[in-house]
C-alpha positions as CSV (number, residue, x, y, z in Angstrom):
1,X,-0.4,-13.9,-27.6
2,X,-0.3,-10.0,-29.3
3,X,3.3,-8.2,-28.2
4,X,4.6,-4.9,-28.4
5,X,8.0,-4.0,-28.3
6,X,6.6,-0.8,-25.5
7,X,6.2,-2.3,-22.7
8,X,2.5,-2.3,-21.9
9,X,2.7,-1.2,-18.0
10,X,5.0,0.8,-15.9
11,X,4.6,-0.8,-12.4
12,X,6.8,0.0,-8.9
13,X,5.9,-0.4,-5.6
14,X,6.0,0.8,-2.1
15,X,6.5,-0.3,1.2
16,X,7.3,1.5,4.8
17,X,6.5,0.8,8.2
18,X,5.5,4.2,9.3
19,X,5.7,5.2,12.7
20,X,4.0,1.2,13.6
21,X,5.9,-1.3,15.6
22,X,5.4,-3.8,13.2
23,X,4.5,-4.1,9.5
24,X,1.2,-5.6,9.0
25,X,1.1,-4.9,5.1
26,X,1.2,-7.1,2.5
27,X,1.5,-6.4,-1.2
28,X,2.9,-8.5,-4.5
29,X,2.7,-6.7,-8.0
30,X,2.3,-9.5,-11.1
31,X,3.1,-7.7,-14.4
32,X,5.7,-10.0,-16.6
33,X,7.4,-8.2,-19.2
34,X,6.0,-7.7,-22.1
35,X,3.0,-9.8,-21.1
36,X,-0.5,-8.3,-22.2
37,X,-2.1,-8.7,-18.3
38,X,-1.0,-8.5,-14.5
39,X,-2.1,-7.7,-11.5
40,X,-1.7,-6.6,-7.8
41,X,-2.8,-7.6,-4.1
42,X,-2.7,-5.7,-1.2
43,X,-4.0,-6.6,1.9
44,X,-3.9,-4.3,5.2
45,X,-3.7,-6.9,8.4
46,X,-5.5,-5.8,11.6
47,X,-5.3,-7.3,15.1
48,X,-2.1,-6.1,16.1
49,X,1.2,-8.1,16.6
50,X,-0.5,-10.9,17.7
51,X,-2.1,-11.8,14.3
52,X,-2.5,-9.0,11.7
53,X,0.7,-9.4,9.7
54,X,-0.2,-13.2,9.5
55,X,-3.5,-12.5,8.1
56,X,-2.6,-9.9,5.3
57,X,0.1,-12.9,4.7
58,X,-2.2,-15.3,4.2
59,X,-4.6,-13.7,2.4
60,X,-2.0,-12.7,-0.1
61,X,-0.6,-16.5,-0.4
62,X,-4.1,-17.6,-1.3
63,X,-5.0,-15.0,-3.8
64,X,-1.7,-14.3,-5.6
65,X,-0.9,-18.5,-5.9
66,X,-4.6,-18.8,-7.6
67,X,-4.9,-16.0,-9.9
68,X,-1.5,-17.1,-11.1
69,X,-3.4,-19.9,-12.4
70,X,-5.7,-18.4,-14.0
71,X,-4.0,-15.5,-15.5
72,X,-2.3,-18.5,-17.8
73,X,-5.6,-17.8,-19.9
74,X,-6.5,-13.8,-19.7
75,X,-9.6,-14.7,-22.3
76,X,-10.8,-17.0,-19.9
77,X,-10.1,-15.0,-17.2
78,X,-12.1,-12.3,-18.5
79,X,-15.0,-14.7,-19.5
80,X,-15.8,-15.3,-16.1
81,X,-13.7,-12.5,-14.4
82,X,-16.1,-11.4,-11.5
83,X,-16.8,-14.8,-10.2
84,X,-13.3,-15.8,-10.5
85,X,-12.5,-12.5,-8.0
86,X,-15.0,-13.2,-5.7
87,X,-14.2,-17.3,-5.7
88,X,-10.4,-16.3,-4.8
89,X,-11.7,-13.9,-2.1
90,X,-13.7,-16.4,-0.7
91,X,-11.2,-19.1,-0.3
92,X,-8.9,-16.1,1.4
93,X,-11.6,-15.9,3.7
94,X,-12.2,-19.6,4.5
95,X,-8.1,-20.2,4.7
96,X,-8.4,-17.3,7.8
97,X,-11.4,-19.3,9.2
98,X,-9.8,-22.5,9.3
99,X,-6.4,-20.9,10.6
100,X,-8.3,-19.4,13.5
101,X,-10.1,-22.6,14.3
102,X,-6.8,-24.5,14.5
103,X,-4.7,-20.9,16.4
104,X,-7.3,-19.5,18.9
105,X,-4.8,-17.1,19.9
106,X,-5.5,-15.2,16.4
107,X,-9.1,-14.7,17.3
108,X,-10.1,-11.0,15.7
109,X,-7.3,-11.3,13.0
110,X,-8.3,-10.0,9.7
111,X,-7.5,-7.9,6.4
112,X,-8.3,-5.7,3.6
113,X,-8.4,-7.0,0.2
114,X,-7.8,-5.0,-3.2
115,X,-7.1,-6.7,-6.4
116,X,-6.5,-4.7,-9.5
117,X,-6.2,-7.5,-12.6
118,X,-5.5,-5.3,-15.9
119,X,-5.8,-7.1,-19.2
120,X,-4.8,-4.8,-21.8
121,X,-6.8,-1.8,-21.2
122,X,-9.5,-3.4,-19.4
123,X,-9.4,-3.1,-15.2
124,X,-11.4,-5.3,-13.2
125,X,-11.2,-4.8,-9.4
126,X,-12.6,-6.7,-6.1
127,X,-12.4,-4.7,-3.2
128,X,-13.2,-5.4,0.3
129,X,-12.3,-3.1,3.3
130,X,-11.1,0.7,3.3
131,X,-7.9,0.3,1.0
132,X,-8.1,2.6,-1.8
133,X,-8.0,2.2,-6.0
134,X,-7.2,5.3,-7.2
135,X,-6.9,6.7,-11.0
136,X,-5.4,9.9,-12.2
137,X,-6.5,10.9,-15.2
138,X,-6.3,14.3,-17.0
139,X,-4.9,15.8,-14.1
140,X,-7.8,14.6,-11.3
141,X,-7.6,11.9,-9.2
142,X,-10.9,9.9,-8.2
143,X,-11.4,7.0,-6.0
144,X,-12.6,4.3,-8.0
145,X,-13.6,1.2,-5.7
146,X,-15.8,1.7,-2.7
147,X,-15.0,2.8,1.2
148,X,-16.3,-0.4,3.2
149,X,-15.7,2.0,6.4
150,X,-17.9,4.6,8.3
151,X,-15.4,7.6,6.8
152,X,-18.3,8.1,3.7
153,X,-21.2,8.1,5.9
154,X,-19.5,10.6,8.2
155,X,-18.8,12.7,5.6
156,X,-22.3,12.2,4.4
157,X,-23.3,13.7,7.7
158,X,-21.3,16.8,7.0
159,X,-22.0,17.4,3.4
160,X,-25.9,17.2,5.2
161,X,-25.2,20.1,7.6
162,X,-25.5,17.4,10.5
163,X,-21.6,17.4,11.6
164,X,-18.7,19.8,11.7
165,X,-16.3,19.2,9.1
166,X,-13.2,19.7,11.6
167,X,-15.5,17.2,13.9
168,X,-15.5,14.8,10.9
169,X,-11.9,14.6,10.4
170,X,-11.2,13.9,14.0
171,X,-14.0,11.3,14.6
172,X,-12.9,8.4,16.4
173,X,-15.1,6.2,14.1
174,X,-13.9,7.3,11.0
175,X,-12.0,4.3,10.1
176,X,-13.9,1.5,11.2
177,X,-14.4,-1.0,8.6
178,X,-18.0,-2.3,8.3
179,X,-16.5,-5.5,5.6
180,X,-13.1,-6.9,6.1
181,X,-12.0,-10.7,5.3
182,X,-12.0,-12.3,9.2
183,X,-13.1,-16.3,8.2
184,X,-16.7,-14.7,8.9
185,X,-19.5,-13.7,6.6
186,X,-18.6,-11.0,4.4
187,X,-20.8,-8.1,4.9
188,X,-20.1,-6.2,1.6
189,X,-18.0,-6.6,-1.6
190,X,-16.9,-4.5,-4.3
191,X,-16.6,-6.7,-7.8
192,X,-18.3,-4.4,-10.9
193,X,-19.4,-6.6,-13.3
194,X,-17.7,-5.3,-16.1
195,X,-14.7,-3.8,-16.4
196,X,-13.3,-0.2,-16.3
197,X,-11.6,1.0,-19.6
198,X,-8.3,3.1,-19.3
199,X,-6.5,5.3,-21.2
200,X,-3.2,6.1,-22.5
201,X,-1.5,8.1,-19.8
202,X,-3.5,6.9,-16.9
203,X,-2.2,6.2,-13.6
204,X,-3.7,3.6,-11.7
205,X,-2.4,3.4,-7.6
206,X,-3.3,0.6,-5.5
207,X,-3.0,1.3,-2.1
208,X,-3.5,1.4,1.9
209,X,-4.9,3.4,3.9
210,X,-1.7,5.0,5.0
211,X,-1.0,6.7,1.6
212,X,-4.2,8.4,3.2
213,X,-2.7,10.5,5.2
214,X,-1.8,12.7,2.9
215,X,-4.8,14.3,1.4
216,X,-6.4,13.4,-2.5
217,X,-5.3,17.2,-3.4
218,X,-1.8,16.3,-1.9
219,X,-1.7,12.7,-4.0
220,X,-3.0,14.7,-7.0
221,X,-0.4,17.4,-6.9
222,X,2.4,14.5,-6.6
223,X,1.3,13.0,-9.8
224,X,0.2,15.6,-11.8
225,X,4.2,17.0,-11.3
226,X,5.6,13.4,-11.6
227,X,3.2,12.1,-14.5
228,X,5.6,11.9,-17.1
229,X,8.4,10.3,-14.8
230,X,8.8,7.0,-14.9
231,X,6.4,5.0,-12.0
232,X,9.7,4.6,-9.6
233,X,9.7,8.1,-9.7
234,X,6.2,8.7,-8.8
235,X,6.5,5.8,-5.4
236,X,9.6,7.6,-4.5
237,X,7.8,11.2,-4.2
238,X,4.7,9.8,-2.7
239,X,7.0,8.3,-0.2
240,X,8.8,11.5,0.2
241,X,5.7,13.5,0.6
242,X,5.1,11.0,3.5
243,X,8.1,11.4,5.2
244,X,7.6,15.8,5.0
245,X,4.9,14.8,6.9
246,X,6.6,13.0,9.7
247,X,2.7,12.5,11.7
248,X,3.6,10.5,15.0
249,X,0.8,8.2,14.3
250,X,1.8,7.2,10.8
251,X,0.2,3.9,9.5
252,X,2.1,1.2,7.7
253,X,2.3,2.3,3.9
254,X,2.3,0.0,0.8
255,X,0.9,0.7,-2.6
256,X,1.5,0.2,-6.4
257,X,1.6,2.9,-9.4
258,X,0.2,1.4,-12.2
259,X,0.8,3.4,-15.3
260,X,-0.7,2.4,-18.8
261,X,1.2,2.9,-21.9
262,X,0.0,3.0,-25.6
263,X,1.2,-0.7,-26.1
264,X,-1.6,-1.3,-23.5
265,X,-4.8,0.0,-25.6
266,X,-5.9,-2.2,-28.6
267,X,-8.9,-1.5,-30.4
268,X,-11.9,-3.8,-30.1
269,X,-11.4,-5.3,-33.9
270,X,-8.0,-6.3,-32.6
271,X,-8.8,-8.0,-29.7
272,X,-9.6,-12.1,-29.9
273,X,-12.4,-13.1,-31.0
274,X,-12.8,-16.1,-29.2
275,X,-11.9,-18.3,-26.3
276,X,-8.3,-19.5,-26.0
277,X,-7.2,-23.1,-25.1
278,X,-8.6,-23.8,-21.8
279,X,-5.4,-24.4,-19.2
280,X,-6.1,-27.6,-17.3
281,X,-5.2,-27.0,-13.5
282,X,-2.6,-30.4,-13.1
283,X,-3.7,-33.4,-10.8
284,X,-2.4,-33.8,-7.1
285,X,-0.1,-36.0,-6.8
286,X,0.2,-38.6,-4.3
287,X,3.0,-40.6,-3.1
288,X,2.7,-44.5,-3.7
289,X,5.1,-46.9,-1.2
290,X,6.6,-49.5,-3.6
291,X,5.7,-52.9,-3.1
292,X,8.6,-55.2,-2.3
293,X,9.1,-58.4,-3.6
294,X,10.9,-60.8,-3.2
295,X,13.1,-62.8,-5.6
296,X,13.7,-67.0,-5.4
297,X,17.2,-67.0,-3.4
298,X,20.1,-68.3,-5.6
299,X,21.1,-72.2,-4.7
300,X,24.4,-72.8,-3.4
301,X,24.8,-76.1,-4.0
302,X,24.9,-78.0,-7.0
303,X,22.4,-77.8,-10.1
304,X,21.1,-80.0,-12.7
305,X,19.0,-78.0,-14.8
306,X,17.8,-74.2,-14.8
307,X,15.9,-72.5,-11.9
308,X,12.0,-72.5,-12.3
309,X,12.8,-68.2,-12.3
310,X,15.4,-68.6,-15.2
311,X,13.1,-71.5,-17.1
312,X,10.4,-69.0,-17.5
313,X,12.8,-65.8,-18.5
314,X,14.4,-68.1,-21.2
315,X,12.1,-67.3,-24.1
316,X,12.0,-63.7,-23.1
317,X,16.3,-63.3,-23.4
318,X,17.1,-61.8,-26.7
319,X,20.6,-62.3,-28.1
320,X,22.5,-59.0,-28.2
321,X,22.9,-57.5,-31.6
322,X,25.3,-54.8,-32.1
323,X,24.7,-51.6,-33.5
324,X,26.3,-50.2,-36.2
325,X,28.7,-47.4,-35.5
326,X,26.9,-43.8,-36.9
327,X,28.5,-42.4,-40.0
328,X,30.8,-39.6,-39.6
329,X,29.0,-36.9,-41.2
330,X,25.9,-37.9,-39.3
331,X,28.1,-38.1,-35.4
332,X,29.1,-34.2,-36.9
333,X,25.3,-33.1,-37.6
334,X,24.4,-34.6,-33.8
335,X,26.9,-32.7,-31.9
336,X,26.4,-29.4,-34.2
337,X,22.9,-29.0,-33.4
338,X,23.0,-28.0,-29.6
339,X,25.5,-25.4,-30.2
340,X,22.8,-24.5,-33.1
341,X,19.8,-23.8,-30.7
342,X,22.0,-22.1,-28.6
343,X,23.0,-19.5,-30.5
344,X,19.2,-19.1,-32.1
345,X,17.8,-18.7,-28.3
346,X,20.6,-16.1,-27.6
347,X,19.8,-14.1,-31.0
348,X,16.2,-13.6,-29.3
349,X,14.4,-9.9,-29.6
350,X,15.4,-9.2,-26.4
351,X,13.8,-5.9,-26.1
352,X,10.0,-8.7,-25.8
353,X,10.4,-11.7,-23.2
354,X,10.1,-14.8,-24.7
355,X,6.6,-15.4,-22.5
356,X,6.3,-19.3,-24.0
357,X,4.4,-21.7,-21.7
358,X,8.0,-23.2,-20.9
359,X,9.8,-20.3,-19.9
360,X,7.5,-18.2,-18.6
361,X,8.2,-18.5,-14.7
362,X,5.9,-17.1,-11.9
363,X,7.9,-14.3,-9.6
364,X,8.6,-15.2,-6.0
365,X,6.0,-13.8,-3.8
366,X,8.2,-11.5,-1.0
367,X,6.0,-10.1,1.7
368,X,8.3,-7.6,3.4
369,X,8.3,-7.4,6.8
């Protein structure tokens, strides 16, 4: 696996409940240290208290504990990337279906999905719903996946002279979604086929639609002041920004700033050239109730020869033979060599994590509520 001693991605997230009685949010940033790939899911619950927060929940259980698996092999990942995204997004969906089959109370329960996977420079997406993917780059900020809601045909309608822009703004239709993940048929997806190179110095945000309520020149502005600040810096001012706001109607807020370092952009002649080790996904494994048996019950009364149990064993006994005692230096060399590793493992590089198959540990998955 290629390192760098820069650390490839700054990453921090955000979280508020906004002026909402509950938190129906759900978001979980993937980026080990010094790894060369990570990721992010968001999903924005609707259906109020009743089910929305346990739909963005589940949605990100699903997606997050499968791409985990497959982000053990970012070539193969990226060999098949697209159908990978959609295959995770479609057993989100059928988890929802089958937990509203078996919970009729959380009929109408659904989310948003965005997924932003990064391996080195390379950003593949799948979006489904109104949350946005933003970049900043050169001091512009553009909307990179698509608006699965009836804001971009309304605004169609005004760039077309056939509504009033303050009309527009206000409609009561503007944020319908027309795809969201409800254990239905998904009416529209967005999953490019290939992926979207960055840049040194871009800033990726991954988002819902309450970082919205500040404008795209507001978001801009924040970044192109905070753009050389570290990416906790950058949350923290969008979040302030927010708060200057203090709207009455202010949505639940959760996003992630994404922002790619040199470390991050490799140059196709250093890039693999082939297919890693494919990572086997480990068997199921299923409990077994031991069989009992039982043993001949011991005589009590006298005996005049060996037990039929014993008379069989007999030619399988062997007569104990002790060991010889190990030579001095040899005990020495034996109890020397743990202390040895020790002391190698703790004289690590510890500015790169060791990211070895054995060590390397998947983060716990904390959905704030």
């Amino acid at each position: 696996m290629w390192r760098s001693r820069e650390p490839r991605y700054d990453v921090a997230s955000g979280i508020s409940q906004g002026a909402r009685d509950y938190q129906e949010d759900a978001i979980t940033a993937d980026f080990p240290v010094g790894a060369e790939a990570g990721f992010v899911v968001l999903a924005d619950g609707m259906g109020g208290h009743a089910a929305g927060d346990v739909a963005s929940k589940i949605i990100l259980t699903e997606v997050f504990s499968e791409l985990k698996f497959h982000f053990a092999d970012v070539v193969a990942f990226e060999a098949r990337a697209p159908e990978i995204l959609r295959s995770v997004a479609d057993l989100a969906n059928e988890t929802l279906r089958q937990h509203t089959r078996s919970h009729p109370e959380t009929e109408g329960m659904g989310a948003t999905l965005v997924v932003p996977a990064l391996v080195e420079n390379r950003l593949w997406w799948i979006s489904i719903g109104d949350s946005p993917l933003f970049l900043f780059r050169n001091g512009r900020l553009t909307q990179l996946n698509e608006d699965h809601s009836m804001a971009p045909q309304i605004d169609f309608m005004v760039k077309s002279g056939l509504m009033d822009p303050q009309v527009a703004a206000n409609h009561p239709d503007r944020n319908c979604l027309i795809s969201v993940l409800m254990g239905t048929r998904i009416p529209k997806i967005d999953c490019p086929t290939r992926p979207f190179e960055l840049k040194a110095g871009d800033i990726v945000v991954c988002a819902s639609d309450g970082l919205q309520f500040l404008t795209d020149a507001q978001i801009e502005r924040v970044l192109h002041k905070a753009r050389k600040a570290r990416s906790t810096e950058i949350a923290e001012r969008l979040l302030e920004e927010l708060t200057r706001l203090d709207d009455p109607d202010q949505d639940n807020i959760s996003f992630t700033v994404i922002k790619v370092n040199d470390a991050s952009v490799r140059s196709p002649q250093d890039r693999p050239a082939g297919p890693s080790t494919a990572v086997a996904r480990p068997r199921r494994l299923t409990t077994v109730a031991p069989e009992h048996v039982r043993l001949p019950s011991q005589q009590t009364g006298p005996t005049t020869g060996p037990t039929p149990l014993a008379a069989a064993l007999a030619p399988l006994v062997a007569t104990p033979v002790p060991l010889a005692a190990p030579l001095p230096e040899a005990r020495a060399a034996r109890a020397a060599r743990p202390v040895i590793e020790a002391v190698q493992e703790s004289n690590h590089d510890q500015s790169v994590e060791d990211l070895s198959p054995v060590r390397l540990r998947p983060r716990r998955v904390t959905v704030i509520k």
